[in-house]
N, C-alpha and C positions, 0 to 999 in steps of 0.2 A: 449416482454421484460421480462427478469429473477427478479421475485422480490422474500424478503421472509419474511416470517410472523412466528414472534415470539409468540406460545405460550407454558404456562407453566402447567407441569407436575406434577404430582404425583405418589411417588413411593414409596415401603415401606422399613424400613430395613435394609431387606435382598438386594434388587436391588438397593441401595442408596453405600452399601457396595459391590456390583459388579460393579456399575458403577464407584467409584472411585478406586479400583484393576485394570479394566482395562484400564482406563485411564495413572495410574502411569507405569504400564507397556511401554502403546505408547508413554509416556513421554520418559523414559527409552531409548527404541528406539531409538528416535529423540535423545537423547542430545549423546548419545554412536556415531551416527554417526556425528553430529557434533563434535564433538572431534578427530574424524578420519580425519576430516578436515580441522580443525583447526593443526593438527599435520603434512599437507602436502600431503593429500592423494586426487587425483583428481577425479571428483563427474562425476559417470556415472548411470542417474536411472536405465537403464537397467542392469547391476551387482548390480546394489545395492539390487533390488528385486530380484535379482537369488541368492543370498545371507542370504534370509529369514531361510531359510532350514538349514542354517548350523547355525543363530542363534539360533532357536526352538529347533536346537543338546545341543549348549551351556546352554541356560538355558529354561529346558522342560516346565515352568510354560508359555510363548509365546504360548503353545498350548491352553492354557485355553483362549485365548483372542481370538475375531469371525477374522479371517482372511481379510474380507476387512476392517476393522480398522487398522490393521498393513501395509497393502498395501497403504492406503491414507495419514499412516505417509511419506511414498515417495514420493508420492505427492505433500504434502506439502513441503518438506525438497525440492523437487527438483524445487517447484516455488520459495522458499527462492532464491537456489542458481541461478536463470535466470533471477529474480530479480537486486542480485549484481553483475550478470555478466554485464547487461545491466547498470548499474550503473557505473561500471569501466570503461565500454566503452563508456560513454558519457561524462566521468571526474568531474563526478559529486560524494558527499559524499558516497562511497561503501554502509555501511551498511553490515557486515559477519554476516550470521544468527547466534543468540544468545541462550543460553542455557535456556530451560524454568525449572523455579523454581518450586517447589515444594507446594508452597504455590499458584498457581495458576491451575486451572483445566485446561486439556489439551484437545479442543475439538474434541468431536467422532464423524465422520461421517460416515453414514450408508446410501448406494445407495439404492433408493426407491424401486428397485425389489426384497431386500432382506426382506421385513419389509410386517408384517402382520396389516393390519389397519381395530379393529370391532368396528365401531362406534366410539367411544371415547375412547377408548381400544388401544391403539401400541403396540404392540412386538417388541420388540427390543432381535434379536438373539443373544448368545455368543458363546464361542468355544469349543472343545471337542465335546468327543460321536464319534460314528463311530468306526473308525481304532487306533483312540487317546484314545479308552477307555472310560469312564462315565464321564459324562462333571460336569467338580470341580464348573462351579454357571449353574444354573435353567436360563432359557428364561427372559431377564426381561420385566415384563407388567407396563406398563405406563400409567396412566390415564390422558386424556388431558380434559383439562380444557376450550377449545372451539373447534369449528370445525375446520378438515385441512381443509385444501385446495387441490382443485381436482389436480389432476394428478401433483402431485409434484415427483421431480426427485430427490430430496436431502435430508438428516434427519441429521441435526446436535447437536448433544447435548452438552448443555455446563452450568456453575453453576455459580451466582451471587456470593458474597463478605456474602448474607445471610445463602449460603447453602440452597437455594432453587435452583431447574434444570428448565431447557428450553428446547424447541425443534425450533430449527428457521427451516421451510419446504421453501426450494424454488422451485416456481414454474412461471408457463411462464403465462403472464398477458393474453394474445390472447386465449390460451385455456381457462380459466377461461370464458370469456366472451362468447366464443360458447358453453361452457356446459350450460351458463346462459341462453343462445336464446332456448335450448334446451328444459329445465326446465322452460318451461312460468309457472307452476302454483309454482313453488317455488317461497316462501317469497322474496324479496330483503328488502336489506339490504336501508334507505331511506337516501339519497344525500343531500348537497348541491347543489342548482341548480348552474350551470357552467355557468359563464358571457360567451358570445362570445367573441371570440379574435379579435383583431385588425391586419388585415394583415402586414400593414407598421406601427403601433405599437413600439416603439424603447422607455426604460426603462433606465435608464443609474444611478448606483448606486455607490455609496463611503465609503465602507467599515468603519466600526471605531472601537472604545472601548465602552463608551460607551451611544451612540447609533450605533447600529450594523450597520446599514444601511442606507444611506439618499442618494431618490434618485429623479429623474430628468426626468420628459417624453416630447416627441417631442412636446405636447400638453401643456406645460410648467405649468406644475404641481408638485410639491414636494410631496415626501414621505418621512415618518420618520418613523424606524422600530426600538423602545429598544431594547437593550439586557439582558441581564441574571444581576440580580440586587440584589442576595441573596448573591455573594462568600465571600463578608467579615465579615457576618455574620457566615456563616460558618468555613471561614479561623479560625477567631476567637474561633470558638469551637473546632476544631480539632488540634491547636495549645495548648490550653488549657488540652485536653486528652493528647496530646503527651508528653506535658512536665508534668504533672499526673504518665505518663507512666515510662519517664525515670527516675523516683526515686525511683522506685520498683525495686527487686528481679527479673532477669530474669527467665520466665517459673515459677514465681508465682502464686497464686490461683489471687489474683490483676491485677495482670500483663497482665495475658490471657484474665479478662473481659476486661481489658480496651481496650486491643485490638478488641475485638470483638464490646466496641460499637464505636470503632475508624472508625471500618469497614460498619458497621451500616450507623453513620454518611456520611462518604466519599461516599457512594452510593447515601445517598438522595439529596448531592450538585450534583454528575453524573446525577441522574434520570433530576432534575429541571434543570438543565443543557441543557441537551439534548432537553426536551422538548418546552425550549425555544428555542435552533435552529431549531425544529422538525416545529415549530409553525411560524418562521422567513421565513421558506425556503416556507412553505406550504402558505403560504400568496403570498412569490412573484411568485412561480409558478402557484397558481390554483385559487386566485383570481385577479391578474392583469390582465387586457385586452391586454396588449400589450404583441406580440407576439417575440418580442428580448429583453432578458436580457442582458447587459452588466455590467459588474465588474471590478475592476482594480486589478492587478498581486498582490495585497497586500501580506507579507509574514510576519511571525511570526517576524523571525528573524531580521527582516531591524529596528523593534521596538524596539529591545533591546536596552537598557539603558550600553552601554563598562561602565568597569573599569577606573576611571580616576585614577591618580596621584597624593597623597595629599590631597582627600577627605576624608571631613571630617565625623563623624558619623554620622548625621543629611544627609547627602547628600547618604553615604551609606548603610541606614537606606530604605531611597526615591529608591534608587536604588532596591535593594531587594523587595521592594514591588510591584514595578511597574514592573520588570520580572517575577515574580510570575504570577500576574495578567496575563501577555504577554501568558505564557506557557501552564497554569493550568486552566484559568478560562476564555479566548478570546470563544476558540473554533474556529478559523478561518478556519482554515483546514476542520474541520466538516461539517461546513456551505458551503463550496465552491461541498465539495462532496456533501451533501446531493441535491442543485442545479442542478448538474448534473445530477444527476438518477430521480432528479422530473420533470426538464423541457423534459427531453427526455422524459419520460411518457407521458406528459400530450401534448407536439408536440410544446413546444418550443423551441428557437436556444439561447443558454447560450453562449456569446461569454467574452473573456478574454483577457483585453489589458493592457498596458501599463500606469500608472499614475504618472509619473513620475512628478514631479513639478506642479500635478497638485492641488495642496494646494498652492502651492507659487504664483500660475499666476492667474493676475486679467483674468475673461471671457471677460470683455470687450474691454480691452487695450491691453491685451495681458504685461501687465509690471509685472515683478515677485520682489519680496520682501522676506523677511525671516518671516515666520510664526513659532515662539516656539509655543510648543504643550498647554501651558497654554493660548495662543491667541484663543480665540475662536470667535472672529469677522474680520474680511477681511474686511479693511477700505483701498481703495485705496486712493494713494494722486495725483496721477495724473487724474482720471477721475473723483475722489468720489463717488465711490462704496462702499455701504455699505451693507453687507451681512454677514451671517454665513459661517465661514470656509467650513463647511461640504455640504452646497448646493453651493457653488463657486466650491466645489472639483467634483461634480456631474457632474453641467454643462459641466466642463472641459471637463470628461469623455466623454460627449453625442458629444458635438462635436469634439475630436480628434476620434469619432469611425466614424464621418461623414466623416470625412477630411479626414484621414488616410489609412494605408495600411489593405489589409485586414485581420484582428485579427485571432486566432486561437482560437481553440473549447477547452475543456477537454475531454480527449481521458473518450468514453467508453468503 
């Protein structure tokens, strides 16, 4: 399994001022043919890399930048387009790839066979020299800040919101682990001991706001998983900067801190962010014993709060909030992926079905009722059931995945 491990670098300068040169260039690149595309011009990667040569004619500075970095802007530009090709042909939202701004780093990647690795030391190659004449930037050297990882196939660099860089290396799990049997007298690194898993094992969980997750085992067990519990806190500050902001002078000496600790901030909501899904996913893949995850189809969008008609400020006020929250601060999406690539690790079956009414329908009567989202108890009045919304919503799931057809995976 392809995984990759993000560490950070150190660079001086001079190679801080090469890396972002050749970045705007492959920027450059990418949005020029984007445009060609957007103007009606049909995308074939193979002309499109035959094509290089007569850019590098157009504008000679394409030679200063290392050659496979301008090849895997094709690359990417050409998964963009099989992306929305595939999109249109399912009738589902297109998505035409979009123009990358200027104020975001364009990531570089550099295939592992081109890159010198001494110790903690990268090289990262650039372009010129040879038949091009004396190369306009010097080789950049990179100091990493932990160990790669063995026999990685990939080198991507890419730059936070701090103006610090990274290197994410990917490499393949199965190797790592036979150089390790290899290397008996090297250190390991020391684990968490790993519960055994339960064969027949079946977990059945119900996504939310916020508690992220409440779920439900064949052994008739609840779990309760929080979520991320900082964003209004934060919203709070960043809404404060911003409107700080807009009362200055565009491109003032004010103007530009505040943006910088706008950026600041907005990173450390992203960081704790993450690490609470990081910490959510890592729970239900590597310490549950049960061996099936199930989740329901939950989507961003089915949450959103419409426009009504004649609401009032107070109502659209509540509304704005609770989309925000929906878009910015859920993470649902995150969490669903990051599930995916930990249960396939670690050798469990993540399956994904259908919840549809499954908040509405008592588990025991099977009677459904109208739950609004401020109901947080599930009182039936035909059997008298009394339960939590969110563990009524579990159950459901556990047993329509028993009853039912059988579910679909998330594609790896």
């Amino acid at each position: 399994m392809l995984l990759s491990k993000k560490i950070k670098i150190e660079v001086s300068e001079r190679d801080a001022v090469t890396l972002e040169w050749m970045q705007g260039k492959c920027r450059g690149l990418f949005n020029w043919w984007v445009m060609r595309l957007r103007a009606g011009e049909r995308w074939n990667v193979e002309q499109a890399k035959q094509s290089l040569r007569e850019s590098k004619r157009y504008d000679p500075e394409l030679r200063s930048v290392y050659g496979k970095l301008l090849a895997e802007v094709y690359y990417r530009l050409d998964g963009a387009m099989q992306g929305f090709f595939r999109r249109v042909a399912a009738g589902e939202k297109t998505g035409f790839p979009r123009f990358k701004p200027r104020h975001q780093f364009f990531t570089l990647c550099y295939p592992a066979m081109y890159l010198q690795v001494q110790g903690n030391t990268l090289i990262l190659p650039t372009g010129g020299g040879g038949n091009w004449g004396p190369k306009r930037y010097e080789n950049i050297v990179a100091h990493l800040t932990e160990d790669p990882p063995e026999h990685f196939h990939e080198v991507a660099v890419s730059r936070d919101a701090r103006g610090n860089y990274y290197c994410s290396f990917v490499y393949d799990d199965t190797e790592q682990h036979e150089d390790d049997d290899q290397q008996k007298t090297r250190k390991r690194r020391k684990t968490r001991k790993q519960h055994s898993l339960r064969d027949n094992g079946i977990v059945a969980f119900d996504l939310g706001i916020k508690t992220l997750a409440t779920g439900y085992t064949d052994q008739g067990r609840f779990y309760h998983i929080g979520g991320f519990k900082g964003y209004r806190w934060y919203n709070t500050q960043l809404d404060k900067i911003r409107s700080k902001r807009d009362k200055c002078k565009k491109k003032s000496r004010r103007y530009l801190h505040l943006s910088r600790v706008y950026k600041r901030v907005a990173e450390q909501k992203r960081r704790k962010q993450h690490d609470c899904l990081h910490k959510a996913s890592h729970l239900i893949a590597h310490r549950l014993a049960e061996r099936a995850v199930v989740i329901g189809d939950l989507s961003q969008r089915q949450m959103v709060i419409k426009k009504q008609e004649g609401e009032t400020p107070k109502e659209r006020r509540k509304r704005h909030i609770r989309n925000r929250m929906m878009y910015n601060d859920w993470g649902l999406y995150s969490l669903v992926q990051m599930l995916s690539y930990k249960c396939l690790h670690v050798g469990k079956a993540l399956f994904i079905i259908s919840e549809r009414d499954t908040t509405k329908t008592c588990h025991v009567c099977k009677r459904m009722k109208d739950m609004p989202l401020w109901v947080r108890t599930y009182r039936c009045a035909n059997c008298g059931l009394v339960m939590d919304r969110d563990e009524n919503s579990a159950v459901n799931i556990y047993q329509r995945f028993l009853a039912g057809p059988p579910p679909h995976t998330p594609a790896t």
